[in-house]
C-alpha positions in Angstrom: 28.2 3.4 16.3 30.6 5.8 17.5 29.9 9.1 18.5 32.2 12.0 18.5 31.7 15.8 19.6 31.6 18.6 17.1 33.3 21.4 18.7 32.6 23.9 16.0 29.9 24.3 12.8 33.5 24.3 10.8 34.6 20.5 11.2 30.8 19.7 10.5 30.8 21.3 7.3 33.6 19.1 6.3 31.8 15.7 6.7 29.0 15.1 4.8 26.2 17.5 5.3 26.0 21.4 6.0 24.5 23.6 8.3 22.0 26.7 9.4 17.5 27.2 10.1 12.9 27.3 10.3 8.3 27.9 10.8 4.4 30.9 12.2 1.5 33.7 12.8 0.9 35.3 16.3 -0.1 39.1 17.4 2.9 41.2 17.0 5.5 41.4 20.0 7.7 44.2 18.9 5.7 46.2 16.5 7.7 48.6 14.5 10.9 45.6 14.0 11.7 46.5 10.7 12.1 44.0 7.5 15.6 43.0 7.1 17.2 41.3 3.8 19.2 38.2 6.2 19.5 37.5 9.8 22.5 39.1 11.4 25.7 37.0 12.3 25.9 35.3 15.2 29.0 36.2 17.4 30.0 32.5 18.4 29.8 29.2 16.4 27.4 26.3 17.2 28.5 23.0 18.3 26.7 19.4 17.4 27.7 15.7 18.0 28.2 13.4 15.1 27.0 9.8 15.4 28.8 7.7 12.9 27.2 4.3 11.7 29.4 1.4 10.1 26.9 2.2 6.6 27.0 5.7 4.8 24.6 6.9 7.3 25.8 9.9 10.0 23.9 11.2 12.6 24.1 14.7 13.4 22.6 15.6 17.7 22.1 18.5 19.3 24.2 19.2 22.1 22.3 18.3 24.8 18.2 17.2 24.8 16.0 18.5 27.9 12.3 17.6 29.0 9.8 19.7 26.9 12.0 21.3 25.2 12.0 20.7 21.1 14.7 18.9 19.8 16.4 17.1 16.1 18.0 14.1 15.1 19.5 14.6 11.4 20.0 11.7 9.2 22.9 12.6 6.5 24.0 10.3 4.0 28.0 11.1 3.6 28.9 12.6 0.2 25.5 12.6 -1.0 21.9 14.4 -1.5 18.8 13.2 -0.8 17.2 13.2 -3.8 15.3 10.3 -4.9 15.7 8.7 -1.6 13.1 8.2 1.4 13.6 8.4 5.0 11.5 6.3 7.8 11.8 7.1 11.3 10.5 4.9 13.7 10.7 5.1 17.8 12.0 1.6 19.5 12.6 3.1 22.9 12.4 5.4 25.5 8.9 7.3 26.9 6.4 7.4 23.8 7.0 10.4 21.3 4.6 11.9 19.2 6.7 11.8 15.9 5.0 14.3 13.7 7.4 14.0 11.0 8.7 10.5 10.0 9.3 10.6 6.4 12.2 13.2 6.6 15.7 13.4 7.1 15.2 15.7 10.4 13.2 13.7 13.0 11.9 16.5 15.0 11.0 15.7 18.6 9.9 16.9 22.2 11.3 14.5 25.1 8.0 14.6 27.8 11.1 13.2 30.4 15.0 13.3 31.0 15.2 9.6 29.7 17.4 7.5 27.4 15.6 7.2 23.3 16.0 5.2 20.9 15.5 6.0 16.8 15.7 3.4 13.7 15.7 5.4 10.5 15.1 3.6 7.3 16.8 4.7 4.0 15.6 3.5 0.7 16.1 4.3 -2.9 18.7 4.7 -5.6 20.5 1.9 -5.1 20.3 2.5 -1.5 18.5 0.5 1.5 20.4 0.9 5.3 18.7 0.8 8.5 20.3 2.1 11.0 19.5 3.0 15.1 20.8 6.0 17.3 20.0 7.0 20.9 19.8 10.1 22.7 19.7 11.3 26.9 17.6 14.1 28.2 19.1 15.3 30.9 19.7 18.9 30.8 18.2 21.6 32.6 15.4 23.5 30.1 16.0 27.3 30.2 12.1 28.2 29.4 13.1 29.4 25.5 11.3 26.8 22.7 11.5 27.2 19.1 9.0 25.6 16.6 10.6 23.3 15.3 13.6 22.1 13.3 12.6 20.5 10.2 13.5 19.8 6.3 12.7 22.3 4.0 13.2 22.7 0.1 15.5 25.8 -1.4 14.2 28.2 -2.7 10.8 28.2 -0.2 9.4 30.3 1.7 9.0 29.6 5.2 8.4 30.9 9.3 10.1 29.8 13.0 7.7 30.2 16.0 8.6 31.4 19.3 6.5 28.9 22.0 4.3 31.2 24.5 5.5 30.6 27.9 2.8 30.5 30.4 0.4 32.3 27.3 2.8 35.1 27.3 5.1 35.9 24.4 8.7 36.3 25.7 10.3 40.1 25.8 13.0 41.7 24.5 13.5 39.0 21.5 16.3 39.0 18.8 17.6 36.8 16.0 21.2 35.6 14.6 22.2 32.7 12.2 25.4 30.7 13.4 27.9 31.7 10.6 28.1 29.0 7.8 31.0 28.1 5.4 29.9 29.0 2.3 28.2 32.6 3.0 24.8 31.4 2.1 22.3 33.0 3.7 18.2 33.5 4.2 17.2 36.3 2.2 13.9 38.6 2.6 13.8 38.0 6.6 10.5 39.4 7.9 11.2 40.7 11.6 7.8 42.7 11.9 6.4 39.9 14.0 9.6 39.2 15.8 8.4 35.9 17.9 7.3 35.1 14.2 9.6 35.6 11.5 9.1 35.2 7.9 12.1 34.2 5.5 13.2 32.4 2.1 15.8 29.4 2.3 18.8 29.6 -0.5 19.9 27.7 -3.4 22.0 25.3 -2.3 24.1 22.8 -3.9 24.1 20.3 -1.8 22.1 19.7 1.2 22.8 21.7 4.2 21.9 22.5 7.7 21.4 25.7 8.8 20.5 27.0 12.4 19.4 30.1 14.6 19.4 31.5 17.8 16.8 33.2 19.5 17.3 35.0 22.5 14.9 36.4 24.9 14.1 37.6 28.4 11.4 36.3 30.7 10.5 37.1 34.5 13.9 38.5 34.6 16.1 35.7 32.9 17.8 36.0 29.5 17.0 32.7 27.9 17.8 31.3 24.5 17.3 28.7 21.9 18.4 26.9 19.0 16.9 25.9 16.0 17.9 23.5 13.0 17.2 23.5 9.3 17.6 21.6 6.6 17.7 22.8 3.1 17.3 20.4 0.4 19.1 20.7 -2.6 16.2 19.9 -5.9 16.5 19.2 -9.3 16.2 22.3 -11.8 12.8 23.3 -12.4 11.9 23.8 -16.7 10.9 27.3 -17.4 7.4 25.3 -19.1 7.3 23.5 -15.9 3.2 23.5 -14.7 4.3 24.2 -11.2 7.8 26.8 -12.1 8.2 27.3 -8.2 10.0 24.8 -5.6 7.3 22.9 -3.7 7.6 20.3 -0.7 8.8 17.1 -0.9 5.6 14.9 -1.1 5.2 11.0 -0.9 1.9 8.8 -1.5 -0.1 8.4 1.9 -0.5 4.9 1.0 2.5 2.8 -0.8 0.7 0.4 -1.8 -1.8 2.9 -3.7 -2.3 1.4 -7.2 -1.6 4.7 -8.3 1.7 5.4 -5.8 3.9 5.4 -9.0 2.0 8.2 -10.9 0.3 10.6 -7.9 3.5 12.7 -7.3 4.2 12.9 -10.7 0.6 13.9 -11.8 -0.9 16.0 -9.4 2.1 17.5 -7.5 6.2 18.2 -8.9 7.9 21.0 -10.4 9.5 18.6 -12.9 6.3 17.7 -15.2 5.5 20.2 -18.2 2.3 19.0 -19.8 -0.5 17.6 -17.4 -0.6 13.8 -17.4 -3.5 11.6 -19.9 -5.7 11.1 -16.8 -8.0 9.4 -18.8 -5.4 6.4 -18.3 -3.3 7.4 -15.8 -5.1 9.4 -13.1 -9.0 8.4 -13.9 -11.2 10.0 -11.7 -12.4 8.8 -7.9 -16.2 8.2 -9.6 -14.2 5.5 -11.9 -12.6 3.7 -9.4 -14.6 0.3 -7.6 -13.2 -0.5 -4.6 -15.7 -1.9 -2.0 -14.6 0.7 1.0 -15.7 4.7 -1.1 -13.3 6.1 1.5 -10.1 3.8 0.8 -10.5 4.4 -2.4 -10.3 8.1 -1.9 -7.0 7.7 0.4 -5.4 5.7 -2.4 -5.1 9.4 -4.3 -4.0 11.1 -1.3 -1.0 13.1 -1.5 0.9 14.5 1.5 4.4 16.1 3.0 3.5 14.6 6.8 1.3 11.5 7.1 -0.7 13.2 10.0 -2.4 14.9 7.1 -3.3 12.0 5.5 -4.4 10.4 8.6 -6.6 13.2 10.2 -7.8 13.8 6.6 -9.1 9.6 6.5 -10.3 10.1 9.7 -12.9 13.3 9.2 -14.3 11.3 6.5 -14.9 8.5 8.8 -16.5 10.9 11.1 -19.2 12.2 9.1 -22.7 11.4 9.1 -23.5 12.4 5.9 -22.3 11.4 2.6 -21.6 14.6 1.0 -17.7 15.2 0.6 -17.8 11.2 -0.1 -20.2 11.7 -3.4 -18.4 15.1 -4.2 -14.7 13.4 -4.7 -15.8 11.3 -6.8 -14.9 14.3 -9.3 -10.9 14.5 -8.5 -8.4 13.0 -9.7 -6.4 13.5 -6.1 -6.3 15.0 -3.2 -2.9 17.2 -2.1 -2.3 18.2 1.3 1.3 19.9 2.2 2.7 22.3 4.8 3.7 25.0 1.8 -0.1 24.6 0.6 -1.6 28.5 1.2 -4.0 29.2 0.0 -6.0 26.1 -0.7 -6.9 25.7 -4.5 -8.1 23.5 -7.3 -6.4 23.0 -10.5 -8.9 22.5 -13.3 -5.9 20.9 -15.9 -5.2 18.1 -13.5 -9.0 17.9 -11.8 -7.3 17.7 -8.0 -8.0 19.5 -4.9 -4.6 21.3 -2.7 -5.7 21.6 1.1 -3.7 23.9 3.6 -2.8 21.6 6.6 -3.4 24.4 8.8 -7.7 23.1 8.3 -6.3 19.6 9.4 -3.9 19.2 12.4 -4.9 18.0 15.7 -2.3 18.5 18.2 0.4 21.1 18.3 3.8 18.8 17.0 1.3 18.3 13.9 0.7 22.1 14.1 4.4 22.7 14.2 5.5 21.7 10.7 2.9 23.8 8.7 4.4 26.7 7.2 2.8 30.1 8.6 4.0 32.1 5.4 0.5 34.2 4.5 -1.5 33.9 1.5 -0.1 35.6 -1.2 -3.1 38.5 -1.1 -2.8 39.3 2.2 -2.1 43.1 1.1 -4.1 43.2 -1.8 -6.9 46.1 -1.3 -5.0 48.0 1.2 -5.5 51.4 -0.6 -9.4 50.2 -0.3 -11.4 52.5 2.2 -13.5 49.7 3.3 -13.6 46.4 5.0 -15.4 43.1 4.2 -15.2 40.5 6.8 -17.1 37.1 7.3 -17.2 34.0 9.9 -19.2 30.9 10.4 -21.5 31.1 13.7 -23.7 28.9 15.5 -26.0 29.4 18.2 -24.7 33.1 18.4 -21.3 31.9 18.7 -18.2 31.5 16.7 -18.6 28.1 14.9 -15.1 26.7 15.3 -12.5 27.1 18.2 -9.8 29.4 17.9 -6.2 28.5 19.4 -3.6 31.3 19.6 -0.4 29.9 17.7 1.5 30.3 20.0 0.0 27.9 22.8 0.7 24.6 22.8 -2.7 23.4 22.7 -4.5 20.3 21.5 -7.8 20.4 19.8 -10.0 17.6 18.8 -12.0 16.1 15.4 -15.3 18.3 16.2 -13.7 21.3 17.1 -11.8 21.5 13.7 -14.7 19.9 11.7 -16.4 23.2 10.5 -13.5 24.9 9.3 -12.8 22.0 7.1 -16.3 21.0 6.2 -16.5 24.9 5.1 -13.1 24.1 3.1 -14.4 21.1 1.4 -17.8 22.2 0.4 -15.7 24.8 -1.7 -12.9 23.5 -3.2 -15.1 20.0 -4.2 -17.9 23.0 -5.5 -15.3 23.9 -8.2 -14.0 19.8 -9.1 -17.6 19.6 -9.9 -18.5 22.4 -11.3 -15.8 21.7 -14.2 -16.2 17.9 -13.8 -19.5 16.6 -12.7 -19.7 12.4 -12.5 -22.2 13.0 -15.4 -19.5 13.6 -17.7 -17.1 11.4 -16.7 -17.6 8.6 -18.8 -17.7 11.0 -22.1 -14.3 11.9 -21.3 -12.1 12.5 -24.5 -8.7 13.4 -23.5 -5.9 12.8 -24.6 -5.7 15.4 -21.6 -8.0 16.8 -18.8 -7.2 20.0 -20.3 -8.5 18.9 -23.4 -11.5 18.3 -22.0 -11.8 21.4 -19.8 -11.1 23.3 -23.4 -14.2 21.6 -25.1 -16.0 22.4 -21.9 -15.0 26.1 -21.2 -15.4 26.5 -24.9 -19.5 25.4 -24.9 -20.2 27.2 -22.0 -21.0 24.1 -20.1 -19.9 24.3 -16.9 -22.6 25.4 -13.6 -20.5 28.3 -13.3 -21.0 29.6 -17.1 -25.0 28.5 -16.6 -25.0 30.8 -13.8 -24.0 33.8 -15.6 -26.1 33.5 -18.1 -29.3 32.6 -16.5 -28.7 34.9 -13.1 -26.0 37.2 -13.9 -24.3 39.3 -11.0 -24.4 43.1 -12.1 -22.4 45.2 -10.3 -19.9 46.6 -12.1 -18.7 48.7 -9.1 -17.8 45.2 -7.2 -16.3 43.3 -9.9 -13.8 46.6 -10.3 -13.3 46.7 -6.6 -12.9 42.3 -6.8 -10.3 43.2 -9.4 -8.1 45.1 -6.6 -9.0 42.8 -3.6 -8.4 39.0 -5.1 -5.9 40.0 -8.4 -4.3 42.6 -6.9 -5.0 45.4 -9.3 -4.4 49.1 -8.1 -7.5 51.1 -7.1 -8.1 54.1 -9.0 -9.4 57.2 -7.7 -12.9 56.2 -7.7 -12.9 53.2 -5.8 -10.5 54.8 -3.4 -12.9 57.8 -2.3 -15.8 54.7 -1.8 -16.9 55.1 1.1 -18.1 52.0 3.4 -21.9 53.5 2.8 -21.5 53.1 -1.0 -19.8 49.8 -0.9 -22.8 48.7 1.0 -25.3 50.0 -1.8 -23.1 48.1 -4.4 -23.2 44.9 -2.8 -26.9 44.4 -0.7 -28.8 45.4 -4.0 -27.0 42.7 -6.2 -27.4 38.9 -6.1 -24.3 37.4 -4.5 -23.9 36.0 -1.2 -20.1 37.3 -0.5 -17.7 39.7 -2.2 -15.3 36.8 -3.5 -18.1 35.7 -6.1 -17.4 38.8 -8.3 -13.5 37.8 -8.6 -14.9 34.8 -11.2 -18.0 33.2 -12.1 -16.1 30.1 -10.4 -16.0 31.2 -7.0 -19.4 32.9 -7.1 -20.6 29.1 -7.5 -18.4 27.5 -4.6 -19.8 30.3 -1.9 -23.0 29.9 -2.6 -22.5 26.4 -2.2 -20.8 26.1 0.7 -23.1 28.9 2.5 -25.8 26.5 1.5 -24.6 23.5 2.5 -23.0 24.5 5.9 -26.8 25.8 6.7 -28.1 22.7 6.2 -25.8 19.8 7.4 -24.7 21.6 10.4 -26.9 24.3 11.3 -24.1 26.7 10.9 -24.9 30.3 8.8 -22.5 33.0 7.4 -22.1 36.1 8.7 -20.7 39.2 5.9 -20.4 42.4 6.3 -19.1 45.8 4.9 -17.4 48.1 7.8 -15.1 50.7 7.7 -11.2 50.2 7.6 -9.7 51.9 11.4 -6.0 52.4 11.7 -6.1 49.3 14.0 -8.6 46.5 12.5 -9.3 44.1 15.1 -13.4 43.0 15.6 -13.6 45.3 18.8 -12.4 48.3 16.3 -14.3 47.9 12.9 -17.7 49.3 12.9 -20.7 47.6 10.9 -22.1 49.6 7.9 -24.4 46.8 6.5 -24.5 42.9 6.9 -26.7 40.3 7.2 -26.4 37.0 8.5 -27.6 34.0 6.7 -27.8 35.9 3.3 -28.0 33.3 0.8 -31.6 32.7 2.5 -32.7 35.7 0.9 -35.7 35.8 -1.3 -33.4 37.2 -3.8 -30.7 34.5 -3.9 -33.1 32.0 -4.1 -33.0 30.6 -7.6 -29.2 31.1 -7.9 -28.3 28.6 -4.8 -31.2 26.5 -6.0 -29.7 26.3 -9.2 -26.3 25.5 -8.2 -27.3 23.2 -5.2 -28.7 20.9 -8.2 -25.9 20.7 -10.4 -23.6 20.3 -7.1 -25.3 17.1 -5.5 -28.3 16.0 -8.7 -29.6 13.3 -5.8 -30.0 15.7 -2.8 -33.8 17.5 -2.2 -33.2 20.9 -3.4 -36.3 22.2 -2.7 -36.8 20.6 0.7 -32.9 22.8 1.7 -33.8 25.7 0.1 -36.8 26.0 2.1 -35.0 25.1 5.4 -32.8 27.9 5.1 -33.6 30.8 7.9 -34.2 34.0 6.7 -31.4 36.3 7.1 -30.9 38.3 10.1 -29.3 42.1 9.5 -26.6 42.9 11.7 -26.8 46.1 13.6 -25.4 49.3 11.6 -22.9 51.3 13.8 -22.0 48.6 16.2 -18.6 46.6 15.9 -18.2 43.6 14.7 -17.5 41.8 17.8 -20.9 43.3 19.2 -22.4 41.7 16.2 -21.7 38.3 16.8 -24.6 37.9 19.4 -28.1 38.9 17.8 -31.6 37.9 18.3 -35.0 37.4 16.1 -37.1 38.3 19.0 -38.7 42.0 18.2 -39.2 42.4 21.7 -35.4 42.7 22.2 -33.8 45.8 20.5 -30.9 45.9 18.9 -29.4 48.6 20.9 -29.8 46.1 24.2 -28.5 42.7 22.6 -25.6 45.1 21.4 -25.2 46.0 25.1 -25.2 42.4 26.3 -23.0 41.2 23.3 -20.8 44.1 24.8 -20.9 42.9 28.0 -20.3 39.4 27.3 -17.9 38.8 24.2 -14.5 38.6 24.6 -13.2 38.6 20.2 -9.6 37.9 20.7 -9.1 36.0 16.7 -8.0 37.7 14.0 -10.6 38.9 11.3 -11.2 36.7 8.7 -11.6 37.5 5.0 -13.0 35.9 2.2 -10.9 34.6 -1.2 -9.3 32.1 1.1 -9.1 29.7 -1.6 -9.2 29.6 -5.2 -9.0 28.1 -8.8 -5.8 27.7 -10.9 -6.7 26.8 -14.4 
């Protein structure tokens, strides 16, 4: 191998691969940054070293690599794209890396020690197999500044950098360039209104090409600054037909030797496919499948971008003690998990399930290559006068841990295991409400749509049943779920509602949460997973309606109405008992029903964060429990809001 230095971004544009940039969410640093349509300009060029190999493989390094400081090796394959071709990192020396992303052209690492490393990178496909090594020293002194984290990235996507906390403090003073680039291509739409988190959209490129920024900050005094590495992917054309007409990840089987590798991709998960696959014959269902180990069988339809997400995914299933999310994949086809995935959804066409990674990661590498790009809704409802938050709590706390994302902490399987159980319970709620196992082997095809057609057609799915045997009837809320979850203006009407009258619309009606009136299929999934998390894990829902403060943090909003626990009421009862039946036809619907607490009320004109401790005891009033919640809560997450995932037909 021999290694020469790149003095400029110039000469490196020359060889075989080009250069410039990317991924986060965090509170904002520098409020009032506005939105920009690039990055400035850099005033100086950035150098690299280029590793050449005696195959078609180059190498391009940083500069220099420190200890804890987040670094990139690039695999480049001269004169070429990488399309159609996989990539295989492995580590063979050096201090043991966590490798979060091995199966892309940017190995993305952290050295824990200035030591020597070692890389082999496998290249496979289109006429193409090399394996070549490259090694690296750590040695430099780390100037305090991190980035999260160089990576591969399609055109044409959206995605985020994050700034690292240092000592859980977000730098001062921070600014942004990109190093210039030959061709003038730039990032477009740059969101600067979270400035240790910005938002952006890579360019069309012709080619593949790297990209980077610079960040620079001050901290305790210093100016420090850091560099960060991109790789845009040049992609085939998408057809304007094309069931997915927007660039997605890069995606690979989680197991090769699935019986189904050759089709998943394909099937569940490109831009390139028009009409949905014959599933009957391709893609069957899990249910149809008869391998010995249930939960191999699942992972043989799993789709990812990272492996971790494949893995952590295997290993929650493993983890449970119940057999619920087992028995309710048995109605997908597959199961998609990808850092671009936001919100999660479930595509009725193609019967799989597509699970943000952000429910799944375990330590903060893994955490690093999710895109932090919000949900697409984010600003519906904003000319709303009201607010309608939710959480999961458990023994007057807050279910599931909450980790700032811009701390570079781990977390474990249990921590994250209610966030995803909550996740699961309603995205499998819709597989089986528009393909219960009963079904299955009645299938007609040739397509799934086909089938969803004769379905949607009779009226046969739980979530038709439901509306026609225990209709919702608030017309007020299904206007006002028009403007919060399809992004309809408000009129004039629903703008003057006040938080009071919102209140009135919703408690005296029969659903459980706001999000059921934005389609009779989500009003299924939330009663189902309200149901469900009360039961298996002791774990109830709190919703309320509050009023909508300049500044909307849980210390801030102010409780109108809410209960806690509300699909135990009376009320509700034969619409969760009805779904709960269809959902899981084996479990004792009865027996849960009747387990479910009755609903506590949260405590009108006290802020949310004041309501998370409250009390059954009548010889407690609210006003002291409010004063010891007061006392005693420290809210520091964001609010959470409900329409978090959804259906694509």
């Amino acid at each position: 191998m021999k290694l020469s230095q790149n003095l400029g971004i110039y000469s490196l544009l020359a060889s075989a691969i080009l250069v410039s940039a990317c991924g986060g969410d965090s509170d904002n640093n520098n409020p009032g940054v506005p939105t920009s349509s690039t990055f400035e300009i850099c005033s100086e060029n950035i150098t690299y070293s280029i590793a050449d190999t005696n195959s078609q493989l180059t190498f391009i390094l940083e500069h220099d690599y420190a200890k804890d400081k987040p670094g990139s090796i690039i695999a480049s394959i001269n004169e070429q794209d990488s399309i159609g071709k996989t990539f295989l990192w492995q580590q063979i020396s050096g201090p043991s890396l966590e490798l979060a992303a091995v199966n892309s052209q940017v190995l993305a690492f952290t050295p824990t020690s200035n030591q020597d490393y070692a890389f082999k990178v496998t290249v496979s496909g289109d006429n193409i197999n090399i394996e070549e090594t490259v090694s690296i020293t750590a040695d430099s002194n780390d100037n305090l500044l991190r980035i999260n984290s160089d990576h591969q990235m399609v055109n044409r996507t959206d995605a985020s950098l994050r700034i690292q906390n240092i000592n859980g403090q977000v730098p001062e003073n921070i600014s942004w360039c990109m190093y210039p680039s030959a061709n003038n291509k730039a990032f477009t739409n740059v969101d600067l209104s979270d400035i240790n988190r910005p938002f952006f959209v890579a360019p069309n490129v012709d080619t593949d090409q790297l990209f980077s920024l610079k960040a620079t900050a001050t901290f305790d005094g210093q100016t420090i600054s850091d560099d960060v590495n991109l790789l845009v992917t040049k992609e085939k054309t998408t057809p304007s037909d094309a069931y997915f007409s927007y660039p997605i990840a890069r995606m690979h089987p989680y197991k090769p030797d699935s019986p189904y590798a050759n089709q998943l991709i394909s099937c569940v998960y490109s831009n390139q496919f028009v009409d949905p696959c014959n599933i009957i014959n391709e893609l069957p269902f899990i249910s149809q499948d008869t391998n010995l180990d249930p939960i191999d069988t699942i992972m043989d339809r799993v789709v990812v971008s990272h492996d971790w997400m494949g893995a952590n995914f295997e290993a929650y299933l493993r983890t449970q003690t119940h057999n619920d999310f087992v028995e309710l994949l048995q109605s997908v086809t597959a199961v998609v998990i990808s850092y671009d995935i936001r919100p999660a959804f479930y595509t009725g066409f193609i019967g799989a399930i597509y699970l943000d990674p952000e429910y799944l990661w375990l330590t903060s590498a893994q955490r690093d290559t999710i895109n932090e790009t919000p949900d697409y809704r984010s600003n519906f409802g904003e000319d709303l006068n009201y607010l309608s938050p939710y959480r999961y709590v458990k023994d007057n706390a807050y279910a599931s841990e909450y980790i700032e994302k811009g701390n570079r902490i781990n977390r474990t399987i249990d921590s994250m295991s209610y966030d995803l159980a909550d996740l699961l319970y309603h995205e499998l709620a819709h597989a089986n409400d528009y393909y219960p196992q009963s079904m299955h082997a009645n299938l007609q095809g040739p397509t799934l749509e086909n089938d969803f057609n004769r379905r949607y057609d009779g009226k046969e799915m739980t979530s038709d049943q439901l509306n026609i045997r225990y209709p919702l009837t608030s017309n007020e809320m299904y206007g006002l779920a028009k403007v919060n979850y399809a992004g309809e203006s408000a009129n004039n009407t629903q703008k003057a509602y006040t938080p009071s009258d919102v209140a009135l619309f919703f408690s005296s009606d029969l659903a459980n949460d706001d999000y059921a009136y934005s389609s009779t299929r989500e009003d299924v999934a939330m009663l189902f997973e309200e149901v469900m998390m009360s039961h298996r894990y002791g774990i109830l829902r709190d919703i309320a309606i509050t009023d909508k403060p300049e500044i909307e943090t849980s210390s801030t909003i102010v409780v109108e109405w809410g209960q806690r626990g509300r699909v135990g009421q009376p009320e509700l009862y034969d619409r969760a008992s009805y779904v709960l039946s269809q959902m899981l036809p084996e479990i004792e619907v009865k027996q849960v029903m009747d387990g479910l607490p009755a609903p506590v009320a949260l405590v009108k004109g006290q802020t949310w964060a004041q309501n998370l401790l409250l009390t059954t005891d009548p010889s407690k009033s609210p006003q002291k429990i409010s004063s010891q919640t007061e006392q005693n809560t420290v809210d520091t997450r964001p609010l959470q809001f409900s329409g978090s995932d959804h259906v694509k037909q």
